[in-house]
Each structure stands twice: as structure tokens, then as C-alpha cells.
TIMI-316175 format. One record per residue: x, y, z of N, C-alpha, C in turn. Coordinates in steps of 0.02 Angstrom, whole numbers, padded with zeros to 5 digits, always signed. Layout:
TIMI-316175
XYZXYZXYZ...
***
This chain:
TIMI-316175
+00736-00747-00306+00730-00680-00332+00773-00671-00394+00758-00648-00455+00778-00631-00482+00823-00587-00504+00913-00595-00514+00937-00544-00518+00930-00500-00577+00977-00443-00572+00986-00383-00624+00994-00421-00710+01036-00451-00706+01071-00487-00772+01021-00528-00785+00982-00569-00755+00916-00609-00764+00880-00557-00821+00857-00519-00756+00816-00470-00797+00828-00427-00866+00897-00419-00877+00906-00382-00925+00906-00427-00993+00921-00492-00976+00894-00550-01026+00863-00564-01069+00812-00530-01012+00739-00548-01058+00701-00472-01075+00741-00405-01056+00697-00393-01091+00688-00366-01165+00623-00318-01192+00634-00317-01267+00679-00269-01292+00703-00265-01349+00766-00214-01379+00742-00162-01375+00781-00103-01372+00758-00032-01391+00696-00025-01446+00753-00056-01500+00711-00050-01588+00643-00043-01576+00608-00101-01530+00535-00125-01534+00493-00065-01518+00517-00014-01456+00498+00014-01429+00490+00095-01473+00534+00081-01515+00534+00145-01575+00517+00129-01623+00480+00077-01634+00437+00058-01681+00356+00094-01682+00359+00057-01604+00306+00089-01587+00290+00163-01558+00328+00203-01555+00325+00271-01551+00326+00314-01608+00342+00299-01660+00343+00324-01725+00264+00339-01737+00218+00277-01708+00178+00299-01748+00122+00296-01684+00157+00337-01630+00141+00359-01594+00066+00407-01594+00014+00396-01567-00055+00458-01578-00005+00552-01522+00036+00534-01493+00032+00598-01462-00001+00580-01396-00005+00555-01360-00043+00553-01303-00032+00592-01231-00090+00588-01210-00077+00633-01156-00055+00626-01093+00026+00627-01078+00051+00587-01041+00120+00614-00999+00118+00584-00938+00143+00612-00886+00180+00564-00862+00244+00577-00851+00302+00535-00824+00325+00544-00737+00296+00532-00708+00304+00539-00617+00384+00510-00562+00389+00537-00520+00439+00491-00486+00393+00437-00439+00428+00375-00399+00374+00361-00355+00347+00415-00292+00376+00459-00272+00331+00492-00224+00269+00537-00241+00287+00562-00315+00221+00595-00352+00164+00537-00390+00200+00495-00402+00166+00438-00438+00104+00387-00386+00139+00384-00351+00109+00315-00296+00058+00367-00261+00052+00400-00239-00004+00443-00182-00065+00469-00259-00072+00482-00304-00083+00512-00351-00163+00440-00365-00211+00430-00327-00261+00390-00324-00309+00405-00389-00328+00489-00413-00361+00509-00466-00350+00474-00523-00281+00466-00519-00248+00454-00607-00268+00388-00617-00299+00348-00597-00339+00270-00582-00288+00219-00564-00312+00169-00562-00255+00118-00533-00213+00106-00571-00147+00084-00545-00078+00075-00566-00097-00006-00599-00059+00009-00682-00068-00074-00698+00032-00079-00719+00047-00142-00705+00090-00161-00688+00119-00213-00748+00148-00198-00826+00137-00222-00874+00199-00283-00888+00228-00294-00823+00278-00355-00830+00237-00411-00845+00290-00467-00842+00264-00521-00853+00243-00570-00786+00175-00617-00774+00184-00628-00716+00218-00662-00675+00268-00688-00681+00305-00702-00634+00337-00628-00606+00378-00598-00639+00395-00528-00599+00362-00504-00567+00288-00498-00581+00245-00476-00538+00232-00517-00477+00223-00585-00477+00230-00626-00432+00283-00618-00351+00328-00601-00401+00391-00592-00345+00389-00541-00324+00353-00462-00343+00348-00411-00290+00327-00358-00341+00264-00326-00326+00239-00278-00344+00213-00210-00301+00179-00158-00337+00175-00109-00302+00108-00142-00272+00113-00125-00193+00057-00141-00161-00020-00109-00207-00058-00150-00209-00139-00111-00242-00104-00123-00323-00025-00146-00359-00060-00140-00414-00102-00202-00468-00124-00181-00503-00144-00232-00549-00120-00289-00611-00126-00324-00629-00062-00350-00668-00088-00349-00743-00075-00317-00781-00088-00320-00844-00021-00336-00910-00023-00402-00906+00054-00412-00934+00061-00408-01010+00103-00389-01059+00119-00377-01110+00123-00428-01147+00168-00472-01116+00197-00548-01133+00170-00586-01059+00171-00676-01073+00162-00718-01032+00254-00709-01051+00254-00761-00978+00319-00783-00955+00344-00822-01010+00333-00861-01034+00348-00898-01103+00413-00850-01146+00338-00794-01169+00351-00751-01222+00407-00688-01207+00413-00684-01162+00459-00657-01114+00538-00679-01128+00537-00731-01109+00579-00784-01112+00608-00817-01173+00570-00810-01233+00575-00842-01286+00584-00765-01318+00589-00725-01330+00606-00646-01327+00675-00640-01338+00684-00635-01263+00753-00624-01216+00806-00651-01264+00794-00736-01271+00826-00768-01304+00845-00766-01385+00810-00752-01403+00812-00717-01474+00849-00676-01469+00822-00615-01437+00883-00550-01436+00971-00574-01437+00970-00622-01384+01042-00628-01364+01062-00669-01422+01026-00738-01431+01063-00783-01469+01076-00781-01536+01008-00704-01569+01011-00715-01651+01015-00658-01667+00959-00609-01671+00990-00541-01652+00948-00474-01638+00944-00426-01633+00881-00374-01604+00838-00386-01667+00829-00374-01718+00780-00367-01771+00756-00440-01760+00763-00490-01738+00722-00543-01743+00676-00552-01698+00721-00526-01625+00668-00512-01571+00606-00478-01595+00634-00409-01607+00575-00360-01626+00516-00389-01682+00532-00425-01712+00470-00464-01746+00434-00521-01725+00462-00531-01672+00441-00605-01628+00391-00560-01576+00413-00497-01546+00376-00476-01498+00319-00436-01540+00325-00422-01598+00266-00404-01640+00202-00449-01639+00238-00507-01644+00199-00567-01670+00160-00593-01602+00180-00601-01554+00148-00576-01481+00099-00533-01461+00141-00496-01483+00094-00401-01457+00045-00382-01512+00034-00405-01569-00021-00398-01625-00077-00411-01595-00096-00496-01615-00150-00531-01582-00177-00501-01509-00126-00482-01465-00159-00454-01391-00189-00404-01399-00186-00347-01453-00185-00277-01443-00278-00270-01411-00309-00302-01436-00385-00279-01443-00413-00325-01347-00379-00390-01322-00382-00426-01265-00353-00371-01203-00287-00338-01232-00276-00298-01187-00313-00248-01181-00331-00196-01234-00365-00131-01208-00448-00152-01167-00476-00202-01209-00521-00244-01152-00517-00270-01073-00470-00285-01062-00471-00294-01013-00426-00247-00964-00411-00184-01005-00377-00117-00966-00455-00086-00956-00505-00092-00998-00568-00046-00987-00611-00087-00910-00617-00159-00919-00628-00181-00875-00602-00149-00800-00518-00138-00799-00482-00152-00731-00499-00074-00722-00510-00025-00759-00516+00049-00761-00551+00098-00798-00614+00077-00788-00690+00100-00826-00663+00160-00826-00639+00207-00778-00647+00283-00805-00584+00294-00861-00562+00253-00876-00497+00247-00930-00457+00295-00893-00439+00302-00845-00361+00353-00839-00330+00285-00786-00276+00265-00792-00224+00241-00783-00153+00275-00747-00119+00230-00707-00056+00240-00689-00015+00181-00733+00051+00185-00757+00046+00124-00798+00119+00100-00765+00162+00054-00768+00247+00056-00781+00254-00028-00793+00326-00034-00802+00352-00103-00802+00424-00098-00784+00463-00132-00798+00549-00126-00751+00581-00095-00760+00577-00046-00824+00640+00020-00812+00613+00076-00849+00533+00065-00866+00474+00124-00874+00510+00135-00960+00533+00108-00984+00554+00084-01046+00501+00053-01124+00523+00004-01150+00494-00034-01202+00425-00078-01201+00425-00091-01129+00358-00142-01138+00290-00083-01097+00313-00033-01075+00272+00017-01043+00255+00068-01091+00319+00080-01126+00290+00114-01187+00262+00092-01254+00240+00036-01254+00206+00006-01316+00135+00003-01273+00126-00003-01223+00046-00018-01174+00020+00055-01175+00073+00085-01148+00049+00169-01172+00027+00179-01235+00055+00168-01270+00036+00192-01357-00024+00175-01361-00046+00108-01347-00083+00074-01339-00160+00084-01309-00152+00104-01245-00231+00114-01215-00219+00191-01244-00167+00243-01246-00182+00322-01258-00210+00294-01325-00214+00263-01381-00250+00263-01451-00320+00247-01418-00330+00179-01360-00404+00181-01347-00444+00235-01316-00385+00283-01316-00425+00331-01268-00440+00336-01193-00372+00294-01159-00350+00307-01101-00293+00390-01094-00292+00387-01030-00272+00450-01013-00225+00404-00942-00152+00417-00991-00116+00371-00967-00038+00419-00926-00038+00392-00859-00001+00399-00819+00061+00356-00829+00141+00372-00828+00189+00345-00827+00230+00355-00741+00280+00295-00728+00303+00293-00681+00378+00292-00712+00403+00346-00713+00454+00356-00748+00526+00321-00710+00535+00281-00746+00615+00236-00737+00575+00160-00700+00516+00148-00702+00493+00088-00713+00469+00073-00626+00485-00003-00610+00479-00054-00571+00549-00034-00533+00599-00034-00576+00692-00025-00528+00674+00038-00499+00651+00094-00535+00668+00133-00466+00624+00149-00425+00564+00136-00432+00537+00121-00378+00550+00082-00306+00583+00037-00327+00623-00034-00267+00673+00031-00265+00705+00042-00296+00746+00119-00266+00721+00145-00210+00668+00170-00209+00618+00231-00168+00606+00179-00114+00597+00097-00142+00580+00085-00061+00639+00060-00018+00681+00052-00049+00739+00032+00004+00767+00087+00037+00741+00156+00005+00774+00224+00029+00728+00223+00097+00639+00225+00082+00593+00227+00140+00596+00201+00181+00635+00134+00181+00649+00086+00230+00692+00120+00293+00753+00142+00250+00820+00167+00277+00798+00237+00324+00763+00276+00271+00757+00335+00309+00737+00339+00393+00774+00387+00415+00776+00392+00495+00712+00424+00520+00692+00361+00571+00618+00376+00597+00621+00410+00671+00563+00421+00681+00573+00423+00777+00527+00359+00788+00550+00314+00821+00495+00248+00837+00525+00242+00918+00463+00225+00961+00452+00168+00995+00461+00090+00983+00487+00056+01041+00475-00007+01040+00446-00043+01072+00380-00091+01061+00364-00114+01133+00374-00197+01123+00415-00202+01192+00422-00267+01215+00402-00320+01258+00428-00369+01259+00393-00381+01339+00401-00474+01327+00386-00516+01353+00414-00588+01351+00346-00611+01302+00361-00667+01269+00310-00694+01230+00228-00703+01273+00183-00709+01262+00106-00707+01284+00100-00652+01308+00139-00596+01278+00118-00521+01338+00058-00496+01308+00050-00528+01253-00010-00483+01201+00008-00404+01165+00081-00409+01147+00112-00350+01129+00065-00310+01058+00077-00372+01015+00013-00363+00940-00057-00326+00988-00075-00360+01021-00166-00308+01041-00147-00261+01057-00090-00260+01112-00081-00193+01144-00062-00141+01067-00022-00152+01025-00005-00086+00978-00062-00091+00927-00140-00119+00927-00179-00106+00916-00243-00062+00974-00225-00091+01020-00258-00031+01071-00232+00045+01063-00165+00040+01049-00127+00095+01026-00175+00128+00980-00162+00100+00929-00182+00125+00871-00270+00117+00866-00278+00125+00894-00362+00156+00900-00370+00201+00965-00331+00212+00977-00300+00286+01031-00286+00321+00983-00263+00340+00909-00239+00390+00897-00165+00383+00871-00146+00331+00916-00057+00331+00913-00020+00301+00845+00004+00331+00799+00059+00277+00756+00084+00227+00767+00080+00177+00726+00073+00111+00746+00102+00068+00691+00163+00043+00691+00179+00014+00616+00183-00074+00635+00172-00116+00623+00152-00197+00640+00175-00216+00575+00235-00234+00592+00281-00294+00575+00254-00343+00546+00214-00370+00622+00203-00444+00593+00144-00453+00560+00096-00408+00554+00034-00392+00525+00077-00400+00442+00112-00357+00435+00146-00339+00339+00170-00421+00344+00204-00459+00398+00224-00526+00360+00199-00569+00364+00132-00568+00411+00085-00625+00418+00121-00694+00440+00148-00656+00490+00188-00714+00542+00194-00666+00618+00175-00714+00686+00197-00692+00726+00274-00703+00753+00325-00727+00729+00371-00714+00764+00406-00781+00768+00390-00809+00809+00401-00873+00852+00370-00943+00797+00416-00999+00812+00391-01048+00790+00316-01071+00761+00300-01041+00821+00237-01053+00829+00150-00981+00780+00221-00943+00756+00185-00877+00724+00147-00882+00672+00151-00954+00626+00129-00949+00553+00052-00971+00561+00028-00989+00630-00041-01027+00645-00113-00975+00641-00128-01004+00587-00207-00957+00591-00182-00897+00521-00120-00881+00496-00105-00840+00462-00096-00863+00390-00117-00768+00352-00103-00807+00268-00046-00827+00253-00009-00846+00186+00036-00866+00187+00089-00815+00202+00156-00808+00208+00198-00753+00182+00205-00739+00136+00203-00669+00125+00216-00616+00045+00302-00662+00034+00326-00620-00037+00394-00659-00046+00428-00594-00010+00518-00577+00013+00543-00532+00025+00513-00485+00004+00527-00464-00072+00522-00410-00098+00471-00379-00091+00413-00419-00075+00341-00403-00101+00321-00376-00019+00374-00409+00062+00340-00371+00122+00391-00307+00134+00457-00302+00095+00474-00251+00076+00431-00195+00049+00401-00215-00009+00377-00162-00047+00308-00129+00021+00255-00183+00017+00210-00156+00081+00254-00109+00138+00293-00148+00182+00340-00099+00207+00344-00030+00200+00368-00032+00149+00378+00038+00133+00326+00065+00130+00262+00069+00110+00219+00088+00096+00189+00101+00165+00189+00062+00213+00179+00065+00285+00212+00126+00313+00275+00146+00322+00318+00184+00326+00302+00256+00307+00297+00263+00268+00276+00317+00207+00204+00352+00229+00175+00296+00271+00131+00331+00305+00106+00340+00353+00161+00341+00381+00183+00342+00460+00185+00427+00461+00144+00469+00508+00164+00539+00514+00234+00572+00527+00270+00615+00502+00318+00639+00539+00330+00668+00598+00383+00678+00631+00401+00726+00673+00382+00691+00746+00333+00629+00764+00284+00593+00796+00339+00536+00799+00346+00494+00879+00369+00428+00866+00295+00360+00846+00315+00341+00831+00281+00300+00781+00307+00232+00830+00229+00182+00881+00252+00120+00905+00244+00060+00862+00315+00001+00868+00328-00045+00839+00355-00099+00901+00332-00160+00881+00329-00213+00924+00402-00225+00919+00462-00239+00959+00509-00284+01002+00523-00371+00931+00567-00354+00887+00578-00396+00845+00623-00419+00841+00646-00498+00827+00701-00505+00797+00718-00499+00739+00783-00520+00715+00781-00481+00633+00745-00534+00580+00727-00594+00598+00668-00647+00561+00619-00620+00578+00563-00639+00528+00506-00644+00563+00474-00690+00509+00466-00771+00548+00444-00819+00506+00509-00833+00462+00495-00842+00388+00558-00838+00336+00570-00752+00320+00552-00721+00339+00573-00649+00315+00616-00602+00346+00676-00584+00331+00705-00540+00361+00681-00454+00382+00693-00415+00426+00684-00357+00441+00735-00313+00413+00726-00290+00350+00783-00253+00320+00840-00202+00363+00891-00218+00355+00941-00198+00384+00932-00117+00412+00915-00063+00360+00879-00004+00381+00844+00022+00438+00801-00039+00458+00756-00019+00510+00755-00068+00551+00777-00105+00553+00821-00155+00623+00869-00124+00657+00933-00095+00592+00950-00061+00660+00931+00014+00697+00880+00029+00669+00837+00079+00686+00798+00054+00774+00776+00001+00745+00734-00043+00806+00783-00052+00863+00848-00073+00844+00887-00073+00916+00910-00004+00931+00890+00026+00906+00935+00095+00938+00901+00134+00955+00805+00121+00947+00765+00178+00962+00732+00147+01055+00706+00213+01090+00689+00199+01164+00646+00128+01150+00648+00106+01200+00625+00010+01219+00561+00004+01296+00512+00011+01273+00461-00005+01353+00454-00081+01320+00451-00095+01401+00458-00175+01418+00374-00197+01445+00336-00239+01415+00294-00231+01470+00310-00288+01528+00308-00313+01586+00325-00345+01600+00245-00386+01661+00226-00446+01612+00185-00471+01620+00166-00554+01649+00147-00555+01701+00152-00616+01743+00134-00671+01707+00190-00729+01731+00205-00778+01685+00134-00825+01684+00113-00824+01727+00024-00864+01725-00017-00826+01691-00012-00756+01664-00051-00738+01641-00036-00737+01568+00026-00741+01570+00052-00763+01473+00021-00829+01466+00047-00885+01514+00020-00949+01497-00052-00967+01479-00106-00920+01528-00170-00898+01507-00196-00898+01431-00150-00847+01425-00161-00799+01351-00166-00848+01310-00069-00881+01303-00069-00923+01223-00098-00994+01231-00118-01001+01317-00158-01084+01299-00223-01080+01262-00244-01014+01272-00323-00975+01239-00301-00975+01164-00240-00934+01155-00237-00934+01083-00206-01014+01073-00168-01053+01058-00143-01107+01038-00196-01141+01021-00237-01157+01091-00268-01211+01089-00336-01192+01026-00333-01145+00991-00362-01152+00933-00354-01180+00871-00290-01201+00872-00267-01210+00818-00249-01297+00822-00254-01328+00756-00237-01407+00753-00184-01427+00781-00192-01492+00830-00131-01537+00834-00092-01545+00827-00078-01568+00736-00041-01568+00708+00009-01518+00683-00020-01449+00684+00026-01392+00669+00043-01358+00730+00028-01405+00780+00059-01375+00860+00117-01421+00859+00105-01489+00847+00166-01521+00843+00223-01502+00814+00206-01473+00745+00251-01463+00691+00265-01401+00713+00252-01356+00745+00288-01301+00788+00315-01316+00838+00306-01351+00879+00351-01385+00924+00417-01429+00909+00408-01485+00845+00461-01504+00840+00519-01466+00779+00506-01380+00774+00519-01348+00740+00594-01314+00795+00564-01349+00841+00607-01323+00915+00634-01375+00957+00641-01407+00923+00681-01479+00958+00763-01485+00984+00773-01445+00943+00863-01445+00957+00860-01394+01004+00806-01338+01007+00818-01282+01061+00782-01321+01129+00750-01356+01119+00709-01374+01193+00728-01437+01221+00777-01473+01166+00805-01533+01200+00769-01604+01186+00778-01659+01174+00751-01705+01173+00674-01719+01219+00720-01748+01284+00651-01734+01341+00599-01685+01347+00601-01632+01322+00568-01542+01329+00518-01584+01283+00538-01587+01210+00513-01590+01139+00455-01653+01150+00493-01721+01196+00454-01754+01195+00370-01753+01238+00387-01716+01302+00351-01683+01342+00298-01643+01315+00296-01611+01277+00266-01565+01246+00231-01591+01189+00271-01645+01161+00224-01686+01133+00169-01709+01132+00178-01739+01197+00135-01795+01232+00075-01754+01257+00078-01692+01286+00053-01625+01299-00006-01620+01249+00014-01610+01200-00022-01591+01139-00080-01665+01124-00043-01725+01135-00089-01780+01131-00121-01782+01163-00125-01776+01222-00170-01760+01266-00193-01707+01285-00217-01663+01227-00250-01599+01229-00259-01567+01299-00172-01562+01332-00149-01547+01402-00127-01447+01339-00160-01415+01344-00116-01344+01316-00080-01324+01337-00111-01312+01411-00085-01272+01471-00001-01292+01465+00011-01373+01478+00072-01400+01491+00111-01393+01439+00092-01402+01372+00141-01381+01300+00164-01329+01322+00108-01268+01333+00147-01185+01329+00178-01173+01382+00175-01212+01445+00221-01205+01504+00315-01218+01483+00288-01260+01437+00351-01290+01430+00385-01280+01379+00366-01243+01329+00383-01207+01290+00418-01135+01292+00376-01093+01350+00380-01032+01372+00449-01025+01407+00462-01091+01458+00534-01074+01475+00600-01070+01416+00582-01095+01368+00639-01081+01314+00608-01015+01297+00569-00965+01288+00561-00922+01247+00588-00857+01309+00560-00875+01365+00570-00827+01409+00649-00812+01430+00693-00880+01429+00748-00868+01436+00791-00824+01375+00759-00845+01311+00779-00821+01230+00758-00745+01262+00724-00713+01265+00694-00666+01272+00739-00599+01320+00730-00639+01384+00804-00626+01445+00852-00612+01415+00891-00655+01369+00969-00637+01345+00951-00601+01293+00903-00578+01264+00908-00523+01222+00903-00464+01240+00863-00454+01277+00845-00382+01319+00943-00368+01330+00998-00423+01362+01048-00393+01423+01065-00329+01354+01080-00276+01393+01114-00238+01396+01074-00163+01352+01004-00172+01325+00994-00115+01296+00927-00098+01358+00932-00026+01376+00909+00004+01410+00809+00020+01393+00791+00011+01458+00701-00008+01441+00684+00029+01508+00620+00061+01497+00572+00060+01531+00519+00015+01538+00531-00013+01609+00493-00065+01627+00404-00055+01659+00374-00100+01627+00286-00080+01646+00263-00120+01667+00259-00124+01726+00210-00173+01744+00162-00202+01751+00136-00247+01722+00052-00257+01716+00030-00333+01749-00025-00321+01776-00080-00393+01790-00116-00406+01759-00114-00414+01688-00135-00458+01643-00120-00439+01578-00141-00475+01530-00130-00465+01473-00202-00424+01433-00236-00393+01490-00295-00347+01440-00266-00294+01415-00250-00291+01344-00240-00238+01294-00258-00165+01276-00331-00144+01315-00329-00084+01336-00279-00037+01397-00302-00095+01447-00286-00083+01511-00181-00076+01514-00153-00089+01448-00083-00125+01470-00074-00054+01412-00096-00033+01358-00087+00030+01332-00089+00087+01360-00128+00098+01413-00142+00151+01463-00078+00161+01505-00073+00105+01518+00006+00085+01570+00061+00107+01536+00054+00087+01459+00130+00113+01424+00120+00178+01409+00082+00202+01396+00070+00286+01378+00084+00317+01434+00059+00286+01483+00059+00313+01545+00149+00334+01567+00181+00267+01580+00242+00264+01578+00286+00309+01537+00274+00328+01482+00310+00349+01456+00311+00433+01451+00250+00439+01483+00223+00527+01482+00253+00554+01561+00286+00493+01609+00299+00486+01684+00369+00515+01638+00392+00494+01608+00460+00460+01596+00481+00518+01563+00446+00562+01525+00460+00631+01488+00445+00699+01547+00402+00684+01585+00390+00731+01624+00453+00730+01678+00489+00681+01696+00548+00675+01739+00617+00701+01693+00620+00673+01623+00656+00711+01585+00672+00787+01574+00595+00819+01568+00583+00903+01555+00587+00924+01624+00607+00886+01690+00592+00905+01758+00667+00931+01780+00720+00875+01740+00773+00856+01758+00805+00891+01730+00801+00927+01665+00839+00976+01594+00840+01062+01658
***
């Protein structure tokens, strides 16, 4: 990830940017925060005028990338500015931004036939306001995200932080927790999925069948956006996490949100987990069962690892996930000690039937509360 000082490196001088406002048309144009900016769907899609690698590393979910400079030119910019001096930059990024002018508004009409636009870049500055000048002369009707790309990542580390009411649902690995907070959520219920935004389930074994992972910033940014539209005043259910998930951390904000908000457990018979993930596993290749297994070698022990091996060679499922499950179930055990759960009991892992149970539970569990006040 790119830090602050990185960024300020490369980008272009003031001068450039009052070059091009001088001879400004006047356009018709609106400077937003992200909470007026981002919900605002009319004003057409958000184009995103960094360069792409920045964009690479984390953008506004839905936006589009329409870059000013390639990474090169960016770069070879930056360097100018620092090493020789602003007026040289500013004619180097001329010499750039000339030739594009007629490629870009083409392919802004393409990304946004009705020409109205949301527009920004990293501090809603120099390279946002030359793109503005720019499509407002073609006769776009151009939206600004005022203070760029930074404060937006502002707004989402705030959304992150901000204090929710959430549920948690837990329960030992193969409980089918993911279906169940989709049975949820076709009930009606708020429903925010973790591992859905990181495209990892969890466990060693989580990255199988899934796209790749977004980078931090970028299941941050979704995140937030998840969040944001989560109803108020409503607890909102979220699956039982650790603070990984895959390579991605659970931002500090709402982890410790997650340990501190009420906890239902489902608590689901161990043949019927084994059921579940020999159904799910055994879909997936060999070789990336192995390589999840020996991803767990130091936790399962030599003998375990080798066992499970051999398991897998002999397209034995059942016996891999038997033997797997006792490391996860015990992992699982010492995490629960000491934070307080309502426990649910279920005979199987059907995902309607185990949502009914937790709703159920928990409407037992409020009615004994308002019984007891």
C-alpha cells in the first residue's frame, strides 16, 4: 500500500491546475462530501481519474477508472517536480494531457452516454480539476467529490468505526453459519457477510471455489459501503469471526464491535458438520485440499498432516474432514471460553430450519428479558 509521502510525490503542482482553470468554460459544477456524493446514482457514474495502479489498490466500489496519466507519467511527473522544478513538471504534464484530451472525452462519452458524471482523484485537487475542465467544455455536467480519494478513505474508516447494534452468529466449523445468515437475509433480517466482501471463508481451507481477494483497502472500502447500508436502530446479523479472514484483517472498529456485541451459538452435531464439509470439500481438487491441509501442519502435527494426506489420496473425504475438524473444533472451544452466548440447538445443518431456531431463540430470550425488567 502506498503511503502518504509516496503519494504526495507524484502528484502534479498546483501551477498546472491553474493553468487550467484560467481558461476555465464556467462549468456547471458541484463539489459533494462522500455521504452526499456516493448515494447520488442520477449524477451518473463516478469516474475515478488517478492513475491505475492507485486505482488498483482501492477504489470506490462501482467506480470507473478513467486515468489522466498512466503510471509511467505519473511517476515521471512526480519526479520532475521534486528533482528540477514545478514549471517543468507543469509542461511535462501538458505534454501528456494535450494528446489525451480528445481519447479521454471519448471514452468519458462511452463510460457515460447521458454525459453527467461524478468525477474525483486523491485530494479532489489538480488532476480532477483539469478532467473537469475538460468533459464540462465537452458538455458533461460534472459532479465533484470534494477533497478527493483521502477523504473519502476518511468517511470509510469513520463507517467502519461507527457504533452498530449487531448480532453474532456462531457455532463450530461445518455448522453452515454463511447459509444460515442467508436464510436470514431472505427473511427480511440485516445481514452483513464478512466473508462474502473478502471472498474467503475463514479457515485454511476458505479460499476454495472463491474469487481472488480484493487488496485491504479495496475490502475496506466495500465494507464500508456494506455498513452504510445496513438499516439503523435494527441489529444487523454477522457471522462469528476471527480478526483474519484469509490474508485480510477485520478492521479494528468492528472487531471489537464483534466481540462485544450479543453471541448465538448454533450448536450442531459433529456428524452432521462432517456431512456438510465432506459435501462441500469434496468438490474441490486434490491438490488444493492438500495445500490446505499442509497449510496446517504445524497446527495438526506431523502424524494428523500425514493422515489426512493419505485421506485425500485416497479420495477417503469423510476421513480428511474428521481429522481436520478436531483441530478446528478444539480452536473454536478456546475461543468461545469466557464470552457469554446463547446456545441453539440444532439436528442438522439445514439453513432454513437452523434460522427459525435462532430467531426463535432469540425472541425466547427477549421475551424473558421484558418478563424479568
Amino acid at each position: 500500500m502506498q503511503n502518504a509521502g509516496a503519494r504526495a510525490a507524484t502528484k502534479l503542482p498546483l501551477p498546472y491546475y491553474s493553468l487550467l482553470s484560467a481558461t476555465s468554460p464556467s462549468p456547471n459544477l458541484s463539489r459533494l462530501t462522500p455521504p452526499d456524493f456516493l448515494p447520488l446514482t442520477d449524477a451518473g457514474p463516478i469516474l475515478d481519474v488517478r492513475a491505475p495502479a492507485e486505482y488498483a489498490q482501492g477504489h470506490v466500489p462501482g467506480a470507473l477508472s478513467l486515468p489522466l496519466f498512466t503510471d509511467e507519467e505519473r511517476a515521471r511527473i512526480g519526479t520532475t517536480y521534486k528533482q528540477v522544478n514545478p514549471e517543468k513538471a507543469v509542461l511535462l504534464g501538458l505534454d501528456y494531457f494535450g494528446p489525451n484530451m480528445r481519447r479521454m472525452v471519448e471514452k468519458a462519452q462511452k463510460l457515460a452516454p447521458g454525459r453527467r458524471v461524478r468525477l474525483h482523484c486523491w485530494r479532489g485537487g489538480m488532476r480532477s480539476g483539469a478532467v473537469q475542465w475538460l468533459l464540462s467544455l465537452a458538455g458533461f455536467e460534472v459532479t465533484m467529490l470534494d477533497k478527493g480519494y483521502k477523504d473519502y478513505r476518511r468517511w470509510v474508516l469513520e463507517e467502519i468505526a461507527r457504533p452498530r447494534l449487531l448480532r453474532v452468529l456462531g457455532g463450530a466449523t461445518g455448522s453452515g453459519k454463511t447459509t444460515v445468515l442467508h436464510a436470514l437475509a431472505a427473511q427480511g433480517q440485516p445481514v452483513l457477510d464478512l466473508e462474502g466482501l473478502a471472498h474467503h471463508q475463514g479457515s485454511s481451507f476458505g479460499g476454495l471455489g472463491q474469487l481472488p481477494q480484493p487488496t485491504q483497502e479495496q475490502f475496506e472500502n466495500n465494507l464500508a459501503e456494506a455498513l452504510a447500508a445496513l438499516p439503523l436502530g435494527v441489529p444487523s446479523w454477522v457471522e462469528d469471526e476471527s480478526r483474519m479472514i484469509g490474508r485480510l484483517a477485520v478492521p479494528n472498529g468492528l472487531f471489537d464491535q464483534l466481540r462485544a456485541a450479543p453471541l448465538v451459538v448454533l450448536d450442531v452435531p459433529q456428524a452432521a458438520r462432517v456431512d456438510y464439509l465432506t459435501a462441500d470439500y469434496g468438490r474441490h481438487d486434490a491438490g488444493e485440499l492438500a495445500s490446505a491441509v499442509l497449510r496446517l501442519r504445524k497446527r495438526l502435527g506431523g502424524l494428523v498432516t500425514k493422515e489426512a494426506l493419505s485421506a485425500i489420496a485416497e479420495d477417503d473425504m469423510r476421513r480428511m474432514v474428521e481429522l481436520v475438524l478436531a483441530y478446528y473444533d478444539k480452536t473454536y472451544a478456546h475461543g468461545l471460553e469466557g464470552r457469554p452466548a446463547i446456545t441453539v440447538p440444532a439436528e442438522s445443518t439445514d439453513a432454513e430450519e437452523n434460522a427459525a431456531r435462532v430467531l426463535a431463540a432469540v425472541a425466547n430470550q427477549e421475551t424473558a428479558a421484558t418478563h424479568g425488567s
